[in-house]
Residue frames relative to the residue before (quaternion, step in Angstrom):
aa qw qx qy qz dx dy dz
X 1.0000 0.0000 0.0000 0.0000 0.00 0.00 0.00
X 0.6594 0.4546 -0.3623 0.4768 3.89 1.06 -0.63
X 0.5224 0.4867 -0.5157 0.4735 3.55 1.06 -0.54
X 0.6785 0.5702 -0.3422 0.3120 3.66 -0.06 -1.02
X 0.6091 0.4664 -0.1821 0.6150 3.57 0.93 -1.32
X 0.7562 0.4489 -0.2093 0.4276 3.86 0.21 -0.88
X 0.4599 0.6385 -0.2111 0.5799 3.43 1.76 -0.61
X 0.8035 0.2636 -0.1512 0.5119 3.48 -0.06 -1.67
X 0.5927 0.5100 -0.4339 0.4476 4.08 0.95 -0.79
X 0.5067 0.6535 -0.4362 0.3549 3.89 0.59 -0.72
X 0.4510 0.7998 -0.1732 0.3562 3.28 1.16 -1.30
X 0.8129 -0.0095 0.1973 0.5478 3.44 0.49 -1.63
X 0.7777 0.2720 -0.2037 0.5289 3.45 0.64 -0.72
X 0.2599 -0.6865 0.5792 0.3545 3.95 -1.40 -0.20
X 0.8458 0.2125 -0.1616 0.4619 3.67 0.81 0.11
X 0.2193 -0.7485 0.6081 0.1476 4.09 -1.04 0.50
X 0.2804 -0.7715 0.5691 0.0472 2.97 -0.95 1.30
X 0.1763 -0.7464 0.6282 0.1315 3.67 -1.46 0.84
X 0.0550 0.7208 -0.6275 -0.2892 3.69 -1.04 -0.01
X 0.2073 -0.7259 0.6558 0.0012 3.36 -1.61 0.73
X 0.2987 -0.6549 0.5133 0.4674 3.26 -0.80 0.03
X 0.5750 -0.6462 0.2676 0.4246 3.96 -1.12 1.01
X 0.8088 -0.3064 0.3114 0.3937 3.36 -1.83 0.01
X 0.8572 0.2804 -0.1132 0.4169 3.36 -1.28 -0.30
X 0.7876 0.3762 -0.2760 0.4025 3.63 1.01 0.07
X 0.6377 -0.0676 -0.2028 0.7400 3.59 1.59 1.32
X 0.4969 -0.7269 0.4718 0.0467 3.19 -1.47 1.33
X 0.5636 0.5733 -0.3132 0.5056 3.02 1.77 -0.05
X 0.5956 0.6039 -0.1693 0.5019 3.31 1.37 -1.21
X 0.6869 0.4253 -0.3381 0.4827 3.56 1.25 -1.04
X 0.5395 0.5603 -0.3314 0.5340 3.76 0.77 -0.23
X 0.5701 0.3352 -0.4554 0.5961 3.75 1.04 -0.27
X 0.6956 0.5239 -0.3577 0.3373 3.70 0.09 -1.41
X 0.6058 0.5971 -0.3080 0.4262 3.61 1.10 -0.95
X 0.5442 0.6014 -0.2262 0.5394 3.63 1.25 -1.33
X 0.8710 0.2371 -0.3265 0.2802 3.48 0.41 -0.98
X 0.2291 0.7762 -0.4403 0.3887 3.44 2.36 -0.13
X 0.7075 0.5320 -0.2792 0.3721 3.17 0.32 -1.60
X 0.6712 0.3727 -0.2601 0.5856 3.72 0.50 -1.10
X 0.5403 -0.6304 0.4560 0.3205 4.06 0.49 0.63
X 0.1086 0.7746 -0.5313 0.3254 3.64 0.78 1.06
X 0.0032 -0.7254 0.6876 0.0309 4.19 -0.43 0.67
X 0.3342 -0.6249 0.6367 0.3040 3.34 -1.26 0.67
X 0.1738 -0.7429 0.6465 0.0028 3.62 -1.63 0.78
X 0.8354 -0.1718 -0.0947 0.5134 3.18 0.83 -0.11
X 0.1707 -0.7162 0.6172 0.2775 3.58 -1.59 0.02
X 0.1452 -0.7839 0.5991 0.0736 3.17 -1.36 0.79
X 0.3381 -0.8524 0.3793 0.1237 3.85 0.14 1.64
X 0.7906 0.3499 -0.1014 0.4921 3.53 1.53 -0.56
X 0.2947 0.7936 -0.4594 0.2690 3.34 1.63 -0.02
X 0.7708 0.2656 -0.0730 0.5744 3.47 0.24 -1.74
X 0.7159 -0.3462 0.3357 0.5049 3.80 0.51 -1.49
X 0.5218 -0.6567 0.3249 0.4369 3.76 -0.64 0.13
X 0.4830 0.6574 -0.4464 0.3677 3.07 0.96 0.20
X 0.7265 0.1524 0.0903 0.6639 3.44 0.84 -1.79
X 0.3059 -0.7971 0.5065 -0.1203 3.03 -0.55 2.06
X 0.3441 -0.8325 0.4252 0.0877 3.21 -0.31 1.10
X 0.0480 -0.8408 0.5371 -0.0472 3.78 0.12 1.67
X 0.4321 -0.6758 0.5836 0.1265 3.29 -0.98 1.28
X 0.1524 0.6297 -0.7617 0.0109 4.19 -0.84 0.49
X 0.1093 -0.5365 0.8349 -0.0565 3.22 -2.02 0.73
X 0.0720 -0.7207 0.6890 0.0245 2.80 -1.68 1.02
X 0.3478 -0.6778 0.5631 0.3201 3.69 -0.43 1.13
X 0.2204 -0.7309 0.6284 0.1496 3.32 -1.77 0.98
X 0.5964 -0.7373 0.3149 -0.0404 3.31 -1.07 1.35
């Protein structure tokens, strides 16, 4: 399904963006963030007040090839 989406985005755009909430601040969340490592996700930014201080809002982007 990411090939497909990553395919058709190539098209128009040069990068896909995820938001998560950031590492180290829920262990569930890090097991998502880890998932998107794998798929070659870089984190680019954090935003600490987006959602709430609790659940930090982490930008990943993944350049498309």
């Amino acid at each position: 399904m990411l090939a497909t989406l990553e395919s058709e985005a190539r098209k128009k755009v040069g990068y896909l963006q995820v938001k998560t909430v950031a590492e180290g601040s829920n262990k569930d969340y890090d097991r998502t963030n880890d998932f998107y490592r794998g798929l070659g996700f870089k984190k680019l930014e954090i935003f600490p007040q987006l959602w709430n201080p609790q659940n930090p809002c982490q930008i990943l982007i993944k350049k498309l090839e």
